[in-house]
N, C-alpha and C positions, 0 to 999 in steps of 0.2 A: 614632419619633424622627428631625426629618428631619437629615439633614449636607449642605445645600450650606453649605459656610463656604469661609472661604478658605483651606484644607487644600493641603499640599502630597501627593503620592502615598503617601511615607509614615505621613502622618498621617490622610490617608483611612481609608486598610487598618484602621489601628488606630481608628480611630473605628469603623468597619464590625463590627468585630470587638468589641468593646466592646457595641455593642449587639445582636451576638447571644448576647454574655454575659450580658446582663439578660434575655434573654428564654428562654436555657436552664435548667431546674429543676435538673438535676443540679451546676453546676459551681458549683464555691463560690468561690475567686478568682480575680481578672483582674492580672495582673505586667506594670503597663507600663513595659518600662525602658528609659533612651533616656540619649544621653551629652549633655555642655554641650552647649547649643544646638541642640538638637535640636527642640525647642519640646513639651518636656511639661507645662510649665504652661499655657502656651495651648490645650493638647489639655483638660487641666481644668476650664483655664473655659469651654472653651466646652463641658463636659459639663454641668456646675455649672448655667450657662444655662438649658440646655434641659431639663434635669429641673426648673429653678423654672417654666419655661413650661409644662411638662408637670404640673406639681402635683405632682412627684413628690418622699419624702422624702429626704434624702440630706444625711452630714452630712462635714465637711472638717476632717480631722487632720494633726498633721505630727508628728515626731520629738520637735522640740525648740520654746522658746518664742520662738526667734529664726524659727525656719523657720514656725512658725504666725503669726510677725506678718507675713515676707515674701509667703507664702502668701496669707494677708488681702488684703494690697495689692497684689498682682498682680491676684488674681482676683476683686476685690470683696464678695466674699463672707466670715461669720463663719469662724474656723477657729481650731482648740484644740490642746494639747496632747493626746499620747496619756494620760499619765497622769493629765491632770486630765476625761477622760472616762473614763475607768476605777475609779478611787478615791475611795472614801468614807471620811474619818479616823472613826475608831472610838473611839480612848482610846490610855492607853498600858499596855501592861505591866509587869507587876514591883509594882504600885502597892496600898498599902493605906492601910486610915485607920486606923489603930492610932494609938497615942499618939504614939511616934516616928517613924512617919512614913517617907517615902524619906529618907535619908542619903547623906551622900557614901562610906559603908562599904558600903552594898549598891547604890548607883547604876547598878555594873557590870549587874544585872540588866533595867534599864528599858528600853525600847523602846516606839518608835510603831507604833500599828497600821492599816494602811489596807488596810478589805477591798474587795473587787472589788466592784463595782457588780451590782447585781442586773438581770439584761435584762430587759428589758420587752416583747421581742418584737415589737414594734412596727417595721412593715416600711419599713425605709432603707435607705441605699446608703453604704456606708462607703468613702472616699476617703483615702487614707495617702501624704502626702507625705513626700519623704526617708525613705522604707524603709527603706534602703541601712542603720540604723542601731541600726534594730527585733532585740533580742534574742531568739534560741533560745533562753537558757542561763541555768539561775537566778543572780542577779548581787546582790552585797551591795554596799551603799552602804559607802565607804571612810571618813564622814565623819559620816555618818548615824544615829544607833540607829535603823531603822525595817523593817517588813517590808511591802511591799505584795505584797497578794493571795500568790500562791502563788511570786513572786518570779521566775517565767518571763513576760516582759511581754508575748510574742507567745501564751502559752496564755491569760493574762488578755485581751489581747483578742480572742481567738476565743469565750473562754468570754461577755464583753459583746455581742459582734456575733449571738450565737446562728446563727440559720438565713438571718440576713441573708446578703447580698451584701459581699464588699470587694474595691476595687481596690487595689494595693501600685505607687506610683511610686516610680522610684529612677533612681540610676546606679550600674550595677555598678560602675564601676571608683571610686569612692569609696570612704571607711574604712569598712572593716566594725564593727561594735557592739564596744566596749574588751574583747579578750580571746577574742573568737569569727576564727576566720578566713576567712569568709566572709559574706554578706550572705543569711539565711535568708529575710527575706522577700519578697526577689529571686529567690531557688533556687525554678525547679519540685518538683524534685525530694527536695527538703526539706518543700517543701509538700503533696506527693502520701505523704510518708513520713508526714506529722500527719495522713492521712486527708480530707483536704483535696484536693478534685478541681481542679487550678488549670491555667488555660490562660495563654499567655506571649505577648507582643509587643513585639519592639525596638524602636524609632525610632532611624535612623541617619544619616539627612541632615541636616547641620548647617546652622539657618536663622538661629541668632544672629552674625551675622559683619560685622564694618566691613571694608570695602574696606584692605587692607595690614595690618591688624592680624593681627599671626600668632599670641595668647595661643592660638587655640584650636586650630591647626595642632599648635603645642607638646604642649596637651594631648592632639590625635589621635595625636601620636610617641610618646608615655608611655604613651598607651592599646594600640598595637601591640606596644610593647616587654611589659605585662606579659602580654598575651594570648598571645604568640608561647610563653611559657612557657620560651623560652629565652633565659638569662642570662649578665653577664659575672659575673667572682668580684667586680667592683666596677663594678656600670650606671652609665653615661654618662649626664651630663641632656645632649639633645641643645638646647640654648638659646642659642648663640651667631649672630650675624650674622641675627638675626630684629627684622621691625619691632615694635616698643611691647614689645621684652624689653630692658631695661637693665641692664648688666654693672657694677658696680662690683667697684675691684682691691681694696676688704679689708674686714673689716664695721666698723671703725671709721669708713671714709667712707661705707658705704653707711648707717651710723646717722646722720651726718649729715645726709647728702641727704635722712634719713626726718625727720627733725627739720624741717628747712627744708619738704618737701613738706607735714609735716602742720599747721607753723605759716600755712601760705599757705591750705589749702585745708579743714583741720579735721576734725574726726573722724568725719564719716559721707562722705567721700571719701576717705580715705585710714586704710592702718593696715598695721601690722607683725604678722607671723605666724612664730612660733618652732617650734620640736621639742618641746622640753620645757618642763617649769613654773619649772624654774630659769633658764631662759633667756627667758621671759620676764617672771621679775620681774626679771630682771639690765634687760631695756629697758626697764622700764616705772621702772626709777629713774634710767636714763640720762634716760628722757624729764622724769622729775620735777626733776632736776637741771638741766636745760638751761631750762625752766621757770619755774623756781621762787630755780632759785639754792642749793639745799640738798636731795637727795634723802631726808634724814631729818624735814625740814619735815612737821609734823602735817596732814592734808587741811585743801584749802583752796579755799574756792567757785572755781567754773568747769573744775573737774578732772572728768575723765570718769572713770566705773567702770563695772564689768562684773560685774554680778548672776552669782554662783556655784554658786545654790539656789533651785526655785520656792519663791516667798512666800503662804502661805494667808491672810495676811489683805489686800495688795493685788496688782492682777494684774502680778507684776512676775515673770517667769522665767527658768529657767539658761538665760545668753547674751544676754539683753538688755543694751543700752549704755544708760548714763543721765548725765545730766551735773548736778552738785552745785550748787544756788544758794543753799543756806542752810547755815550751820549754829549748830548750840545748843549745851544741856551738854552737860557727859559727866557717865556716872551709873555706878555700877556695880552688878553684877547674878551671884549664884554665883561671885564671885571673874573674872570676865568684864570688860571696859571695854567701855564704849556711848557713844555720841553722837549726839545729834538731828539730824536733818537735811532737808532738803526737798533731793528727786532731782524734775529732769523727763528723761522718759525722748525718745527721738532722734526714734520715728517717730509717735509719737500725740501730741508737747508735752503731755501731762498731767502734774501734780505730784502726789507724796505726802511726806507727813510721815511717818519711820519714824526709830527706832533703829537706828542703823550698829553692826553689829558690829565694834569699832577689832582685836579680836584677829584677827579672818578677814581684815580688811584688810591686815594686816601679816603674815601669812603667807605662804609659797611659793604653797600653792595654792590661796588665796584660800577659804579652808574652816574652819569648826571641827574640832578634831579630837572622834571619837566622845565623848572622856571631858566635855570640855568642853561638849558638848549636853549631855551628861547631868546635868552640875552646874547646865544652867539647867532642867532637866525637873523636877532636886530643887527650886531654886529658887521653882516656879513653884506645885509640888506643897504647898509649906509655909506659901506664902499664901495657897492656896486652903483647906487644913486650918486656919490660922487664923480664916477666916471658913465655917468651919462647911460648905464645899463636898464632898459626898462625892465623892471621884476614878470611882465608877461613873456618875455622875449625866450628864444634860443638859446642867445648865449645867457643869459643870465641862469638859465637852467641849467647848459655845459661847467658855469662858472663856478655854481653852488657844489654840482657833484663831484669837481674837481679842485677843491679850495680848503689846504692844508688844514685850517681850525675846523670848520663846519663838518669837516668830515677827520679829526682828530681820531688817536687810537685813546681807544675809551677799554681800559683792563684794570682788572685787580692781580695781587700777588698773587702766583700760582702752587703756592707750595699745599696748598689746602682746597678742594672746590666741595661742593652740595652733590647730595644724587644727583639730581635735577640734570647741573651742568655735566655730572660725569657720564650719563646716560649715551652710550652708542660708544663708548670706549673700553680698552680693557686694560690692564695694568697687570703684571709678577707680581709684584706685592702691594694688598691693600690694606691700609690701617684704616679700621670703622671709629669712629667717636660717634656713641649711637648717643648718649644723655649725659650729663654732668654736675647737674641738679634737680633736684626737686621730682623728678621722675616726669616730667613735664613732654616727654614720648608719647605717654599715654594718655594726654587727650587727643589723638590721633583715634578714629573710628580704628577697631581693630583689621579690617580687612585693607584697609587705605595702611595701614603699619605692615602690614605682612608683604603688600607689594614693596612700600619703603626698600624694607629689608632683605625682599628677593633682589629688588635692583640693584644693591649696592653688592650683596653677597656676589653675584655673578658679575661684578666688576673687577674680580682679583683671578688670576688665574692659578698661582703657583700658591702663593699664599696670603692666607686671611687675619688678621690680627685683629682681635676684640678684647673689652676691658671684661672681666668675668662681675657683672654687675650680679644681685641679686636673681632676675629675670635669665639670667642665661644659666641652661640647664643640659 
C-alpha cells in the first residue's frame, strides 16, 4: 500500500503503522486517536482510497447517524451506523395470538427484539468513526422496549467483525458513552483486557487551523487542563480575550444574538448547544416564540426538527436535522396523536412522507416514553390479529417494520440540541449555554466537565459564543 500523500510527520507514522497492522496476523485492533484538527478523517480517506485501489474489502462505520452522514461527506465514501450493521429486527416479545390478544394490562411484558447479525466471515477491514462513544457496558434504552443483541454494543461488534480487522477512531478528550467513564474503545488496555490484541496511535499536530482563530487553542487549554489531572474545586474555562470566542454579559442577550445569528445565516450554520434536555427545550421555545409569535403554536412548515430515534422504515437517524415542508392530518393511534408530514432532511435534500409523533414532539426529551411505545406495539398487534397475521410469522415482522405509526418520526424542535446529540458534527457558529442557575455545572466530576466542554468547544468552527459567567476566565 503505497503513502506518498500529502501527510504531515504525524500522519505518516500513523499511516506506516496502520499498514503494518494489516499485514500483522496477530493484532486485532488499530486505536487511531487524535484530537480536533488533527486530520483524522483525512488519514481515512485516504486509507478508504487505497484499499478501493487495492481491491480491498473494507467497510465505514461511525457511532451515530449524524456522524455516518458527516463521515459519508468528507470521505466520499458509503458509511453506516454501528447498529444498523449489527442488527436484524426479529419480532417482538411478550406477543401471542390468543383471542385476547396483547392488552394495555399485560403491555408491560412487550419488547423488541433485535438479534446480532450473523458474520459471514467474509474478510474486510472495519473502520469506526467517533469511537469516543462505542459502549463497554450493557445499556438499556430509557425510551425504548427493545433488546439488541446481548445489549453490550462493543461485544456485538467484535462478535460481527469475527477474525476481521478494526480500526477504532476517536478523540479522547470527548464524551465518553452515557454512563461509562471513560472511552473503551479508545483504551488499549481495556481492549487487551477483552482479549483483543490492540496497538495505539496519537495524532497530535493540529492541521485544521485558520490564521487568528483561536476555537482550537481553546480546546488545546481544556484538553491540558483535564490531562494535567489536576483540579480546581471549580475549573476555569480559560476563553476570555481570544479571537472568534465571543463573550456575552447574560444568556438573555446571548439568546438574542443567537436569534439574530440564526435568523441571518440558518440552521446548518449556526446552532445553540445546552447541558441539559430542559434547557434545551426552554431554547428551543424561545426560539419558537421569536419565530412564530406563540411558543405553543402547533408545528408549522419551515420549522427545523431533530430526529430522536433511528427510523426502520426510512433512512432517517438519532441526530439528524430535518426541515418540515408539509404538513396533513392528525390521526390518532394507541391513545398516541400523529400527524402527517413531509421532512427534507439538511445534507442529502431528500423528502419523506412519515407520521410525526405530536407526543415525542412535545416532550422534554423529544422521546416516547417506554409505556407509550408499548400502547403502539399493542396497537399495531391488534390489527395485525384482526387480519389473520400470526405475530410469529414473516409478514407480521415485514408488517411491523413497515407500518406508518410503529415506526413514526419520533423528533424534537431543532433549533437547540445537547452535546451529546451534537457530537460528530460541526457548525460556523456556536452558542454555548453552559449554566443558568445555581451553578449546578459543577456537580459534574471535574474531568467529565472538561471533556463536556472540549466537546462542545470543538463543535463551532468560525465562531464560539459564551455567556462570561463568573468561571470564565
Amino acid at each position: 500500500m503505497a503513502d506518498n500523500l500529502n501527510f504531515n510527520a504525524d500522519q505518516k507514522a500513523a499511516f506506516t503503522a496502520i499498514k503494518k497492522f494489516l499485514a500483522h496476523p496477530s493484532i486485532d485492533v488499530f486505536v487511531l486517536k487524535g484530537y480536533a484538527g488533527t486530520g483524522k478523517t483525512y488519514l481515512m480517506q485516504a486509507l478508504a482510497k487505497k484499499l478501493k485501489e487495492e481491491k480491498e474489502e473494507f467497510c465505514l462505520l461511525a457511532s451515530t447517524g449524524r456522524a455516518a452522514t458527516v463521515l459519508k461527506g468528507k470521505t466520499g465514501f458509503t458509511a453506516r451506523t454501528v447498529h444498523s450493521e449489527l442488527y436484524n429486527f426479529i419480532g417482538v416479545n411478550g406477543l401471542d395470538d390468543n383471542p385476547s390478544g396483547a392488552t394495555a394490562s399485560n403491555a408491560a411484558q412487550l419488547s423488541m427484539q433485535f438479534n446480532t447479525r450473523i458474520a459471514d466471515n467474509k474478510k474486510r477491514l472495519y473502520i469506526v468513526d467517533e469511537s469516543s462513544m462505542l459502549s463497554g457496558e450493557f445499556q438499556e434504552s430509557d425510551s425504548m422496549p427493545a433488546t439488541f443483541g446481548s445489549g453490550v454494543l462493543l461485544d456485538d461488534l467484535f462478535e460481527v467483525v469475527g477474525n476481521n480487522k478494526i480500526i477504532f477512531v476517536g478523540d479522547p478528550c470527548q464524551l465518553p458513552p452515557i454512563g461509562q467513564p471513560f472511552s473503551p474503545a479508545l483504551d488499549k488496555n481495556w481492549l487487551n483486557s477483552q482479549n483483543k490484541v490492540a496497538v495505539s496511535v496519537t495524532l497530535s499536530k493540529i492541521e485544521r487551523t485558520d490564521s487568528g482563530n483561536d476555537i482550537l487553542k481553546l480546546a488545546g487549554d481544556i484538553r491540558d487542563m483535564h490531562d494535567s489531572g489536576v483540579f480546581e474545586l471549580y475549573p476555569k474555562l480559560p476563553a476570555s480575550k481570544l479571537n472568534n470566542v465571543k463573550l456575552h454579559p447574560a444568556d438573555d442577550e446571548q439568546l438574542d444574538r443567537y436569534f439574530e445569528k440564526y435568523t441571518e445565516t440558518g440552521p446548518t450554520e449556526t446552532l445553540a448547544i445546552a447541558r441539559t434536555n430542559l434547557r434545551v427545550y426552554e431554547i428551543n421555545r424561545f426560539m419558537r416564540n421569536k419565530l412564530l409569535g406563540d411558543a405553543n403554536l402547533d408545528l408549522q412548515t419551515g420549522e427545523v426538527l431533530l430526529v430522536t430515534q433511528n427510523n426502520h422504515k426510512v433512512p432517517l437517524t438519532n441526530g439528524d436535522f430535518v426541515t418540515v415542508t408539509a404538513l396533513g392530518e392528525v390521526t390518532w393511534r394507541g391513545g398516541l396523536k400523529f400527524q402527517k408530514v413531509t421532512v427534507r432532511t439538511f445534507l442529502s435534500d431528500t423528502e419523506f412522507k412519515m407520521q410525526l409523533s405530536v407526543n415525542a414532539l412535545k416532550s422534554i426529551n423529544g422521546s416516547l416514553t417506554k409505556e407509550q411505545t408499548k400502547e403502539l406495539m399493542v396497537d399495531f398487534h391488534s390489527r395485525m390479529r384482526e387480519k389473520g397475521i400470526s405475530s410469529k410469522s414473516e409478514e407480521y415482522r415485514e408488517a411491523m417494520l413497515g407500518d406508518d405509526y410503529y415506526n413514526c418520526l419520533k423528533a424534537t424542535y431543532g433549533y437547540a440540541v445537547t452535546c451529546h446529540k451534537a457530537q460528530g458534527g460541526e457548525w460556523n457558529n456556536v452558542y454555548l449555554f453552559l449554566d443558568n442557575e445555581n451553578n449546578t455545572m459543577f456537580r459534574m466530576p471535574p474531568a467529565s466537565l472538561c471533556k463536556w466542554w472540549y466537546t462542545a468547544v470543538t463543535r463551532a468552527r468560525k465562531e464560539l459564543h459564551l455567556v462570561k459567567h463568573w468561571w470564565v476566565v
